[in-house]
N, C-alpha and C positions, 0 to 999 in steps of 0.2 A: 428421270432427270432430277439431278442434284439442286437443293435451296440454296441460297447464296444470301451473305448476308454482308452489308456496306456497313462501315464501321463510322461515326463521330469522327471527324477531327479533332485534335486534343488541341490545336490552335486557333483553329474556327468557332470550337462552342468558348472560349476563354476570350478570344480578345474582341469579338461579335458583340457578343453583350456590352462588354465595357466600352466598346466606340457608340455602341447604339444607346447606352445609359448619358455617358458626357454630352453627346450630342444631338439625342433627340427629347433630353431630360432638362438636364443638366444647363443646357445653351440658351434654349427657350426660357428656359425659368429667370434665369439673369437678365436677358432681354426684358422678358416682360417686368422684373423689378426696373430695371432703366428707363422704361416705357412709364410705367407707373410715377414714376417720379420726375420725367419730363412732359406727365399730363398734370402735375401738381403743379408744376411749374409756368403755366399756362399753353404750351405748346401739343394742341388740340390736333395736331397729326401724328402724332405719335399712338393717338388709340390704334388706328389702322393697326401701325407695325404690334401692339399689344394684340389682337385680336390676332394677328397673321401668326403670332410665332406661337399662340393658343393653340392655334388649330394645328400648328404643325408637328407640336408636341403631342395632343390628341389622336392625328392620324397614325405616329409612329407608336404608342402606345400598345397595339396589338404584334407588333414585330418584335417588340423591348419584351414581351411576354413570350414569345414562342424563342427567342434566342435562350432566355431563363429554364422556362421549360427544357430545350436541347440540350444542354450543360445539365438539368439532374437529370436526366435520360442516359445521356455519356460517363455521368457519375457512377448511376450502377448497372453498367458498362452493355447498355441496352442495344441493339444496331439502330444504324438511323434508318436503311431501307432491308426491306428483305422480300428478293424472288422467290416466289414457289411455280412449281406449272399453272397451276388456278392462278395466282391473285400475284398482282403487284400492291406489298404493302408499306405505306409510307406511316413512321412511326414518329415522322416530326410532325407532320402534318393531320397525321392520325386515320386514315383512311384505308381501306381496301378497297383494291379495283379490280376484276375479271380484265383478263392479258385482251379478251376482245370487246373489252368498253373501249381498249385507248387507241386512238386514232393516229397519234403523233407523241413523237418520242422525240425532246430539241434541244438546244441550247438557245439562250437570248443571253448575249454580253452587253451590258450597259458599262457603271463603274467597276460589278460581277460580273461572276457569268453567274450564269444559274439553270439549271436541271428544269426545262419544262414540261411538261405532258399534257396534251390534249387530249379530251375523250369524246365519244361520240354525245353523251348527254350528260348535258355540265347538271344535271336534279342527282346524278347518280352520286357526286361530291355533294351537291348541298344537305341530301337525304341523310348521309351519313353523321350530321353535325348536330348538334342542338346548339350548341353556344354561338351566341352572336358576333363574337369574336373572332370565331373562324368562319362563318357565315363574310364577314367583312374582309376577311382575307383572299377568301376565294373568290370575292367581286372584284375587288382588286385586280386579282391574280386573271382570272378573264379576260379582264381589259385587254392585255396582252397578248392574247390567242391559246395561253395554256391555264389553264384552271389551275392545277396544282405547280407549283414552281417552290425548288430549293435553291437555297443558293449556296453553289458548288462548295463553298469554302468552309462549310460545317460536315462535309464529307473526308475522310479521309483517302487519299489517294490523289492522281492526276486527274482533272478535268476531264481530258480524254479518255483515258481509260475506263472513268464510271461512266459516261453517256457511250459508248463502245461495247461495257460490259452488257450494260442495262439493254441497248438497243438489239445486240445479239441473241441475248436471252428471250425477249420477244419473238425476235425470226424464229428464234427454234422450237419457242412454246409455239406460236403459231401456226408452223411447220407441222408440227405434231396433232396438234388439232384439227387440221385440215386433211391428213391424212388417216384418222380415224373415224373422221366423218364419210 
């Protein structure tokens, strides 16, 4: 069985980051200058909204880094995922999985959609990390029942067609595994 390799979007890793810098940067920062300056002014609720748009700037802080990171990965023209028979490897997220850690293969559409995967044991993602960074992303990413999750629009291709590919490619490694055992 043939590798396969999913490609960057050259529209998702480019304008991802720039919506995620204006507005999870960029927005807060100004607020909190307006905040600061309607607490000078003695309007003592305005710390709230300062403190609120802190944190929210903070939260997004680790997304604003892996969208960065995707764009110099795309740059020298890295794939973003690649099947082997062994291993589903995610090269945004940075991990290697065994096709029989993962449990669930999905999509979650919010304002995205986004690529989710479930595994049987979510130590298997955090073992592979050392940086707290991605440690926080994949807590995150938990919340929502798939540990690792991309979001489609840094993939090159249709929506459908990579959670189709991807999920196919499973049955068959699995297929195959089951049959040699």
């Amino acid at each position: 069985m043939d590798s396969i390799k999913i490609q960057y979007s050259s529209f998702g890793v480019t304008a991802f980051p720039i919506i995620l810098i204006l507005g999870g940067i960029v927005g807060p920062i100004v607020l909190d200058v307006m905040s600061i300056d309607a607490i000078h002014r003695g309007k003592t609720g305005a710390i709230y909204f300062l403190i609120g748009m802190t944190l929210i700037a903070l939260i997004l802080l680790p997304f604003i880094y892996l969208s960065i990171e995707s764009f110099i990965a795309f740059a020298k023209n890295q794939p973003a995922i690649e099947l082997t028979p062994e291993y589903y490897i995610d090269n945004i997220e940075k991990v290697k999985v065994s096709w029989k850690d993962i449990s669930n293969i999905w999509t979650l559409t919010l304002q995205s959609s986004f690529l989710k995967i479930t595994v049987v044991d979510n130590s298997v993602i955090y073992n592979q990390t050392k940086s707290a960074i991605w440690k926080f992303v994949f807590w995150i990413n938990a919340w929502n029942g798939g540990i690792l999750s991309i979001n489609l629009s840094l993939l090159r291709g249709k929506n459908a067609d990579i959670i189709n590919l991807i999920k196919n490619y499973d049955q068959t490694v699995t297929k195959n595994l089951t049959a040699v055992t």
